[in-house]
Each structure stands twice: as C-alpha cells, then as structure tokens.
C-alpha positions as CSV (number, residue, x, y, z in Angstrom):
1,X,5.2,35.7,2.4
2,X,1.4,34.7,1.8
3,X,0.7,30.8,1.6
4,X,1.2,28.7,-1.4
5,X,-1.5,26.5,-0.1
6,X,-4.8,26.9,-1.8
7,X,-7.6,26.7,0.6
8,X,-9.3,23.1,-0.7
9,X,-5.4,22.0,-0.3
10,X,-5.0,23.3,3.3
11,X,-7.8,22.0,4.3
12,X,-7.5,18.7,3.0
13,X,-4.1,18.3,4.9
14,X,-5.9,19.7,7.8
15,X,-7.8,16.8,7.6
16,X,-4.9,14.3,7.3
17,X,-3.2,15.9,10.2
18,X,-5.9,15.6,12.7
19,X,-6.4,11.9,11.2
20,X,-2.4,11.5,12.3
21,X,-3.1,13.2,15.8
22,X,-5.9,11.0,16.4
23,X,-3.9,7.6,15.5
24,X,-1.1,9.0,17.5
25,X,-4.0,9.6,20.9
26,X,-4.9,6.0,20.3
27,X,-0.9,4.4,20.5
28,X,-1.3,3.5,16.6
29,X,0.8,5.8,14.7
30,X,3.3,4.3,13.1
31,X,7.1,5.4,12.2
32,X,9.7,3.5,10.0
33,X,12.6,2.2,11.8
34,X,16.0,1.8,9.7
35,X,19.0,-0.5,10.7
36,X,22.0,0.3,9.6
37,X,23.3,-3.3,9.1
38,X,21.6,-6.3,7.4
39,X,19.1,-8.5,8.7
40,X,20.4,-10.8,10.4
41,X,20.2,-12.0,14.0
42,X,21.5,-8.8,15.6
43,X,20.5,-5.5,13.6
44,X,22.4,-2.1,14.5
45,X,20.1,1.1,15.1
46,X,20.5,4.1,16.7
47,X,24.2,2.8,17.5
48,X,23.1,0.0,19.4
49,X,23.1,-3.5,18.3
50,X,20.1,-5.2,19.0
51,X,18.5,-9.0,18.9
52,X,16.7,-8.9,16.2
53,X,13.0,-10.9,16.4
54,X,11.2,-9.0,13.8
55,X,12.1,-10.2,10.6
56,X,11.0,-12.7,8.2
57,X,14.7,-14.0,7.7
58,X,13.2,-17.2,9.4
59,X,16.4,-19.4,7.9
60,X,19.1,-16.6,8.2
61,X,20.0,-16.5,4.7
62,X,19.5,-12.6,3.9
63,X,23.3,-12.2,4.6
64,X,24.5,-15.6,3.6
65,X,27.1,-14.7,1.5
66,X,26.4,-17.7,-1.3
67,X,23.1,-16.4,-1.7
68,X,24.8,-12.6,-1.8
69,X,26.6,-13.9,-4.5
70,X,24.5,-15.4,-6.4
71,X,22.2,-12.2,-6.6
72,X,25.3,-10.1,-7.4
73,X,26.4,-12.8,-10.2
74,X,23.0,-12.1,-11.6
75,X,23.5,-8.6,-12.1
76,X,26.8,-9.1,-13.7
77,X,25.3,-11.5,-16.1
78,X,21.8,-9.7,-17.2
79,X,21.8,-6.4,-15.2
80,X,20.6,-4.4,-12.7
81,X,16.7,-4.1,-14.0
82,X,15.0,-6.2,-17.2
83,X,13.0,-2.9,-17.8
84,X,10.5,-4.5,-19.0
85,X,7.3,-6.9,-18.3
86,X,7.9,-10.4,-19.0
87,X,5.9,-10.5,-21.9
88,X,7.7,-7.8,-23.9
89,X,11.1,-8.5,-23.5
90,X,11.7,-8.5,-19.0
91,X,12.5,-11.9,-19.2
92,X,15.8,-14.6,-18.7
93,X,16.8,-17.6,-18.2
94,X,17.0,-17.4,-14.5
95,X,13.2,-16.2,-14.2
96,X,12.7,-19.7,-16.5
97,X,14.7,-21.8,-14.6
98,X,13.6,-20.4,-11.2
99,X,9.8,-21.1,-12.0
100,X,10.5,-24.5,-12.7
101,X,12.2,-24.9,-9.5
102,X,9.6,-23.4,-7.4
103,X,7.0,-25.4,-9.3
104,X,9.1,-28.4,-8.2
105,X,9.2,-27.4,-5.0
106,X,5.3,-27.0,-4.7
107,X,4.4,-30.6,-6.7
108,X,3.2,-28.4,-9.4
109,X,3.1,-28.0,-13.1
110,X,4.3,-24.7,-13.4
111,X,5.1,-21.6,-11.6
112,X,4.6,-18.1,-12.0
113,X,6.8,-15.1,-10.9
114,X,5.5,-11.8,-9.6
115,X,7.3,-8.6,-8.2
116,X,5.8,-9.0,-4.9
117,X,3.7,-11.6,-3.1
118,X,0.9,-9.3,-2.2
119,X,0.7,-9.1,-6.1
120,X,0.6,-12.4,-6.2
121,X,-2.6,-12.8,-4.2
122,X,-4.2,-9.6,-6.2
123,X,-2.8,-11.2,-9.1
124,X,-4.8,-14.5,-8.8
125,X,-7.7,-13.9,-7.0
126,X,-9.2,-10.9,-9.4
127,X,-7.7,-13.6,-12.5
128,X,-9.9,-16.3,-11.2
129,X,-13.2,-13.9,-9.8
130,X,-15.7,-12.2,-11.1
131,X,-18.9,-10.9,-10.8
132,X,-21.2,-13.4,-10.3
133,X,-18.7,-15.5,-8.5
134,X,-17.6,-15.8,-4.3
135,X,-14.8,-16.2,-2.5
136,X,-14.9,-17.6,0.6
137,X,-11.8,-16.0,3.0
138,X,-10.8,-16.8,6.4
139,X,-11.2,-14.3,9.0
140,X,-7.0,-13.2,9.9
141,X,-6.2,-13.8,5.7
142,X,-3.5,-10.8,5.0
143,X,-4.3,-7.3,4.0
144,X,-3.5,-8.7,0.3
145,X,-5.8,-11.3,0.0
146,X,-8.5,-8.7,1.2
147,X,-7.8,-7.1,-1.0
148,X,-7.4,-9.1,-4.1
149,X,-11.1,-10.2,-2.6
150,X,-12.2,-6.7,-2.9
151,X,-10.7,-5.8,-6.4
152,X,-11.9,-8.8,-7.7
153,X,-15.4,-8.4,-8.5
154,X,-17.0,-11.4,-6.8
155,X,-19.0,-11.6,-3.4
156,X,-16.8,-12.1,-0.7
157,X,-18.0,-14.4,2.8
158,X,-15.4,-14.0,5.9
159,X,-15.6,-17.2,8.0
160,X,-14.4,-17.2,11.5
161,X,-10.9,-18.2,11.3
162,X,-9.8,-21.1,10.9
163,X,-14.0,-22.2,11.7
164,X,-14.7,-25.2,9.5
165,X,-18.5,-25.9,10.6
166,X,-19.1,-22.0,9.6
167,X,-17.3,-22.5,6.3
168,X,-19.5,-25.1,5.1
169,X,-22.1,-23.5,6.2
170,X,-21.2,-20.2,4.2
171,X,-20.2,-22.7,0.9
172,X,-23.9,-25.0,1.1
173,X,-25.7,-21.0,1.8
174,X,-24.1,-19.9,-1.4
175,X,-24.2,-21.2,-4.6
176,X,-22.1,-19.3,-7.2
177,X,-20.9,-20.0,-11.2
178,X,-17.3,-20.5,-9.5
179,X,-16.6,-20.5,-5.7
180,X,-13.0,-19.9,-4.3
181,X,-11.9,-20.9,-0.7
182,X,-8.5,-19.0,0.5
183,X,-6.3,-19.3,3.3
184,X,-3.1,-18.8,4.3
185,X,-1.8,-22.2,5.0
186,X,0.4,-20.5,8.0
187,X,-1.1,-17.0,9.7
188,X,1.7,-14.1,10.0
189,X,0.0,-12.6,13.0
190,X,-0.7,-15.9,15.1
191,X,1.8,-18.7,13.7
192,X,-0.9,-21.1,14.1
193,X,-1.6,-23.3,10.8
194,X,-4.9,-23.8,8.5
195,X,-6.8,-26.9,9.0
196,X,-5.4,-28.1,5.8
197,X,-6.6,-31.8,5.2
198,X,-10.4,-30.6,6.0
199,X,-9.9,-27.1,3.1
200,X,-9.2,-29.8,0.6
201,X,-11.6,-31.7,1.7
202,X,-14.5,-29.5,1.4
203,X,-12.9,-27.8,-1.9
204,X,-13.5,-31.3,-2.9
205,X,-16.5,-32.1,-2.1
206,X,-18.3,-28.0,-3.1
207,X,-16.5,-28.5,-6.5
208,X,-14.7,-25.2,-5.2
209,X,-11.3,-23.6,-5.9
210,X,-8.5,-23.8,-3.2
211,X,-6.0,-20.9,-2.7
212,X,-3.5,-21.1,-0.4
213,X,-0.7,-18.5,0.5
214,X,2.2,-20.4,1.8
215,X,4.3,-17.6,2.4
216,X,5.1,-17.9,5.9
217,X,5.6,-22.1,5.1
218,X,7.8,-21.9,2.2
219,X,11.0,-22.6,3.2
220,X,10.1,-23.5,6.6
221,X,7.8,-26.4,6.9
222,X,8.0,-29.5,5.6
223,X,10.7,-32.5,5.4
224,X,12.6,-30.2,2.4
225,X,11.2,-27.2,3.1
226,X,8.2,-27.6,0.2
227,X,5.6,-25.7,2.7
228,X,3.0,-26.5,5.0
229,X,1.0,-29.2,2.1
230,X,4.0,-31.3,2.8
231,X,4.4,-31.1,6.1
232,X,0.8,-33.0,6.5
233,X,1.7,-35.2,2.9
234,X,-1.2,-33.5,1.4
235,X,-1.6,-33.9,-2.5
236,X,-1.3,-30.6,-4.1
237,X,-2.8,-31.5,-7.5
238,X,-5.7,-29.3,-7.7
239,X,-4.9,-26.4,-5.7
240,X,-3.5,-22.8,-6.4
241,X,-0.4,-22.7,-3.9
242,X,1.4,-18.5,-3.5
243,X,4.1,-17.6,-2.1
244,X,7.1,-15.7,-1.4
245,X,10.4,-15.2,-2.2
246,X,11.2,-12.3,0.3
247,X,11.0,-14.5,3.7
248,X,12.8,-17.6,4.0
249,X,14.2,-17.5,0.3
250,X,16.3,-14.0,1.3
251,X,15.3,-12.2,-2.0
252,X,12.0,-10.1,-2.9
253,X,9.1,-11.1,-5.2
254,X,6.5,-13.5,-5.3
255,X,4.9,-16.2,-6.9
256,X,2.1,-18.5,-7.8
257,X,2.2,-22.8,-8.7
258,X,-0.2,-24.5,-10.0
259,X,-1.3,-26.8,-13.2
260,X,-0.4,-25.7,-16.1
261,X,-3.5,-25.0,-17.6
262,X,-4.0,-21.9,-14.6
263,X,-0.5,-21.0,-15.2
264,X,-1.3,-20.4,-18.8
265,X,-5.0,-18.9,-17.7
266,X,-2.8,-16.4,-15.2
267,X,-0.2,-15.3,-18.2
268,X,-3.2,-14.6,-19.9
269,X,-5.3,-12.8,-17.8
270,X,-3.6,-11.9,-14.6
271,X,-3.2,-7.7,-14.6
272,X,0.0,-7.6,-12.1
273,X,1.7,-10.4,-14.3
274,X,1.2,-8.5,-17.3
275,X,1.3,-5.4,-16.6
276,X,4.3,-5.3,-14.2
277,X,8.4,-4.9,-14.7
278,X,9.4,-8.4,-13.9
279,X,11.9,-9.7,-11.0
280,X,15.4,-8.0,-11.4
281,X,17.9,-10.9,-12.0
282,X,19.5,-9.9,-8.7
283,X,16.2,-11.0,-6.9
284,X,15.9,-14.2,-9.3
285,X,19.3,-14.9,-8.9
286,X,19.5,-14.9,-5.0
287,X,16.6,-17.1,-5.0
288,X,17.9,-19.6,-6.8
289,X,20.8,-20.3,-4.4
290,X,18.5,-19.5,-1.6
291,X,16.5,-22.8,-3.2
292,X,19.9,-24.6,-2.8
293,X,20.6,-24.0,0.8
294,X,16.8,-25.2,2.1
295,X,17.4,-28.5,0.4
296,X,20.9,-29.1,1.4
297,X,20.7,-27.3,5.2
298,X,17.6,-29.4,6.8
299,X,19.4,-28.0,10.0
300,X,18.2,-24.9,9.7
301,X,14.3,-25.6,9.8
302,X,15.4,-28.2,12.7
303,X,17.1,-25.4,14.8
304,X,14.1,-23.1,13.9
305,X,11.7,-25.2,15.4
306,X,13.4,-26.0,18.9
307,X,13.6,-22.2,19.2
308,X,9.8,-22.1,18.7
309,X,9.2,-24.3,21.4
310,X,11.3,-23.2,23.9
311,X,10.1,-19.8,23.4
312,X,6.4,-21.1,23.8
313,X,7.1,-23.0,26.4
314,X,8.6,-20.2,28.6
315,X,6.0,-18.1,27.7
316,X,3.5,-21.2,29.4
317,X,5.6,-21.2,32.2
318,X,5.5,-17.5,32.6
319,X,1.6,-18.0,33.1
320,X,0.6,-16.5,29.5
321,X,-2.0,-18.7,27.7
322,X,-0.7,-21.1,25.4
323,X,-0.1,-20.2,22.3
324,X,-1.5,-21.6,19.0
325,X,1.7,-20.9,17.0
326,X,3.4,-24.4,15.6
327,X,5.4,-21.9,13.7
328,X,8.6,-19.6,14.1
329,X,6.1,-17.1,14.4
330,X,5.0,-16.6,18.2
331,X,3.1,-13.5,19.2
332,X,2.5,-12.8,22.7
333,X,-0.9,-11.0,23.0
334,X,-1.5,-8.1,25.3
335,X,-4.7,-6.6,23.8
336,X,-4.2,-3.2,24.4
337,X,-1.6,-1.2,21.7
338,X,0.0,1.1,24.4
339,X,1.1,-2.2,26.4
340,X,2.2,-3.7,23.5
341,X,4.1,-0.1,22.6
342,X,5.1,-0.2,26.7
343,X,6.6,-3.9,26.4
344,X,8.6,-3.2,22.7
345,X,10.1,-0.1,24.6
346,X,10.9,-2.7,27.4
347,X,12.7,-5.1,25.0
348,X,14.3,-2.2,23.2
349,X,15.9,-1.1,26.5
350,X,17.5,-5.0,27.3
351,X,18.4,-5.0,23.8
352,X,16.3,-6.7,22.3
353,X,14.0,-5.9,19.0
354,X,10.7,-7.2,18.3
355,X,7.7,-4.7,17.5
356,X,4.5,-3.8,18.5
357,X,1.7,-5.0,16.5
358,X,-1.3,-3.2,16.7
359,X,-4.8,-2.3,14.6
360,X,-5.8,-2.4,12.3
361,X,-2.8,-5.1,11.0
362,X,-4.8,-7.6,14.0
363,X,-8.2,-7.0,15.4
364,X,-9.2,-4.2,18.1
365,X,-8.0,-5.8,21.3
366,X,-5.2,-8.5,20.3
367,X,-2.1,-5.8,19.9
368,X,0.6,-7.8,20.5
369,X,4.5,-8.6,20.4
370,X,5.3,-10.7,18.0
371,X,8.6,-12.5,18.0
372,X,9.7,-14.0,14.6
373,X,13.0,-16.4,15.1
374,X,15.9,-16.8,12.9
375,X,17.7,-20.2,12.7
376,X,20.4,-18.7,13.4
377,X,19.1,-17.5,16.8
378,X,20.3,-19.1,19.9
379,X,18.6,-20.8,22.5
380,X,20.7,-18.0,24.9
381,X,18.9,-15.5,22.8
382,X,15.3,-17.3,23.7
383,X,16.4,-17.0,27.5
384,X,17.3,-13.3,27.5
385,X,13.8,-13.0,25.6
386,X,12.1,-15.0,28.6
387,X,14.1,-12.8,31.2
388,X,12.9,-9.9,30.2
389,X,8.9,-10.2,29.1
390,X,7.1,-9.8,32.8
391,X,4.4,-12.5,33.6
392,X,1.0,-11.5,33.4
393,X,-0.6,-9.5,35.7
C-alpha cells in the first residue's frame, strides 16, 4: 500500500526524527516516567517501590487524606469543571475565599487565581510590559518567566544570577517608561535563595517594579510558611509576589498577590486570567485544607529543613563542593548529562528515585541530580542516599 504521507509531511518528520536521534547522541532525550501509586515518599514503578526525591511534594500532603478530602468535597459541592472563565460564569465561593487566603498569606491586598503557575508568570509579566518598557531577569529565572519576558513586548536584560553589582549596572544603563526586576525568590534547579533585602532595595531606589515567583518558598519558608519575604521579615507592600499551588499546597494551579489596584489592573488586562477555564473546585478545594495544615503543622517545614542539611552536609563530607541550596532543593552537579543519566541509573538500581537534569532545563555543563525532600522523608532515607552517590573523582 503506497504512503499516506505527502512528501512536504515526510519530510518534515524526517526532520523531527533526526532532531530526536541527535538529542538522544547527546544523553538529552527525554521519556515520561509514570508511577503507579501517588506521590508520596516511596512511588511504585515498574513493580518496584522506590524512594522518591523528585517531587515537589516538599510537605507530603499530596496524599494527605484531609486535603484528599477536601478536594473530593469540592467536587460534590460544585463539580468536576466550572466550564467556564472566571469572568463569565467559572467562578465559586471557594476560588473567593481561597484568594483571600492566599492574599493573607503573602501580606497582600488581594490575590489572583490561575490554572497554572507558569500562567501566572506569562500572565503578569506581558500585563505589566510593553513595548517601550524592560524587564530586568535573573540569569537561572524558569522557562516561564522567559517566557512571559519574551511574549511580553518589552526589552529584556539577563543579569548574572543572583549578580547585584551587574543588576544595577543593567537598571542605571537603561532607562525605560516602566522597568520590571524578576526573580524567583527560591531557584528550582540550585535551592539557593535571591538576595532579597538588596532586590527591594534597588526596586526602590530605580522606582522599578518587583516580581517575585515564590513557588518553590510557599509553603516552605518562613515562620508560617508565608514564603521566602518572611523568612527575612521583608515588607511585601509594593511588590508583585506568584506562586503555586501545585508544590507544597498538594493541588494544581497558580496564582498572583498583590495590591489591589494590580489585582484589578491583572482582571482587566491579564490574557491567561481572562481567557482561561478557571481552577476546578477540586483543585481550589484541596488547597484550601492544604492552607490549613502549613499553619497548624510547623513540624513539617522543621523536619524539611534538618533533611536539607544533613543531606548537604554528607554531600561536604563526601568531598563535593558545598552547596548553595538553603532549601529542600539540593542538586548535586556533575556537568556532564551522561553522568548525571549514569548516577540516576545508579540510584534507580539501590532503589532510590531522583532524575537526571540536564540542558537545556540548566546550562551546558551543570547536568545534575537533583534531590527534592519530602517532610515526610527520614533521616534513614538521607543515609541510604549518602551510601549510594560515589565521591568525586
């Protein structure tokens, strides 16, 4: 039987094919992996259970049966989908009452939910840029605020991370009708945290906007869990804080906190708000017990952060170089991606899950492990970890 393929379309997946063969020559193809449990601190796969250290689950509460519940109470109350944007009809109580909570939670004015955190970073930045405008984005920012730099309109100036002497340098260098300095306030590839009292500072004194992604902070950082702001008692007023719901709050979506006038500004204007099917009440509803469990469990953040340590530590000991992660994230960089594939094969084989992480997700050179705790981790599971990773050669 002759082809179905026209000729443009075979040769365009021709194209894509050798693309493929080339990522898979260069150890960074990539291939979904799917448990066949929850998330929690062991994840079955492949009929073997296995530690798991590459999830976002930082407090454990993905399976936490009140916060099960209270996403499946949610459902029984307004359904499985809103089917709609919030500004037609997509909306309930629990999106109202959760916004308010999370703009409690951040020392804000208001809040503002979207489906996902990455379109909660594309959501503000190309809101509050245009033409004519520049945004001013640290080096290792996510793929989403690239890209909600990108989409935006405005001229974009990388600074070496985390590099305040080159920051300033890029804000007195470039004047602009409306300049926008964002960070993440805790990187997802590094663990390490943004030099947060000198941002505001310079915000402050450029007359420039501050955007800060908290989503690897909320939750986690801070004496209740507000983020990483609190955790250094800065004041928030003034600053546009994002986050997530689908790390240490156990749910999916994202959102944004801020005054109330940007809140209004980002009802208005922002094209994944508006445009968008809002939260399911299942998400909305997890989150709201998830909320419940941060404040009342300080435990959990406490038990999070010994694990940290004593996984840096033994790293130290092991005669890697120290790490720069204050955070439950702790990568252990090997620079090349086949020894960072060679060492999550390694793990796999002890039992033990935590994936390779190669370009272009971190720069050419820096592929890595990265191990992401659970509070509900042991310090048992750190030392099988420790016993298995080789020291370097």
């Amino acid at each position: 039987m002759a082809s179905t393929e026209s000729p443009v379309s075979s040769s365009w997946l021709s194209e894509l094919q050798e693309e493929l063969a080339a990522l898979q020559r260069r150890s960074l193809r990539r291939t979904i992996l799917t448990p066949r449990d929850g998330q929690g601190e062991t994840l079955r796969i492949d009929g073997h259970d296995l530690l798991n250290l590459t999830s976002n689950n930082y407090l454990g509460l993905a399976g936490d049966s009140r916060v099960v519940d209270g996403s499946i109470e949610a459902a029984r109350l307004y359904g499985a989908s809103v089917s709609a944007s919030r500004l037609l009809c997509g909306s309930t109580p629990l999106h109202e009452e959760l916004e308010r909570r999370l703009a409690a939670l951040k020392g804000q004015e208001g809040a503002l939910l979207y489906s996902s955190g990455y379109m909660a970073n594309l959501g503000v930045l190309t809101a509050l840029a245009r033409s004519g405008d520049v945004i001013f984005s640290d080096a290792l920012n996510h793929a989403s605020i690239i890209d909600g730099c990108r989409l935006s309109g405005a001229s974009t100036k990388v600074y070496k991370h985390c590099d305040l002497e080159h920051l300033e340098e890029l804000l007195a260098t470039n004047p602009a009708r409306r300049r926008i300095i964002v960070s993440e306030t805790v990187f997802s590839m590094d663990g390490d945290i943004a030099p947060l009292a000198s941002l505001v500072e310079l915000a402050n004194s450029y007359d420039a906007v501050l955007v800060l992604d908290e989503a690897h902070a909320t939750g986690v950082l801070g004496p209740g869990g507000e983020g990483a702001l609190a955790r250094f008692q800065l004041d928030p007023s003034g600053i546009v804080v994002i986050g997530t719901l689908s790390k240490a709050l156990a749910s999916a979506g994202g959102f944004v906190a801020a005054s109330a006038t940007v809140i209004e500004y980002l009802l208005n204007r922002s094209r994944p708000f508006i445009f968008n099917t809002a939260l399911p009440p299942s998400s909305v509803g997890a989150a709201l017990v998830a909320l419940d469990i941060v404040s009342r469990e300080p435990e959990r953040r406490a038990q999070l952060e010994m694990l940290s340590v004593r996984l840096r530590d033994g790293f130290a000991v092991a005669g890697y170089p120290l790490s720069t992660s204050e955070t439950a994230i702790v990568p252990l960089v090997l620079g090349a991606a086949d020894a960072a594939l060679a060492l999550e094969g390694k793990l796999r084989e002890a039992g033990i899950l935590s994936r390779a992480i190669r370009p272009p997700t971190v720069p050419e050179g820096t592929a890595r492990i990265r191990f992401n705790l659970i509070a509900t981790h042991t310090a048992e599971d750190i030392d099988r970890v420790l016993a298995v990773v080789p020291s370097p050669a």
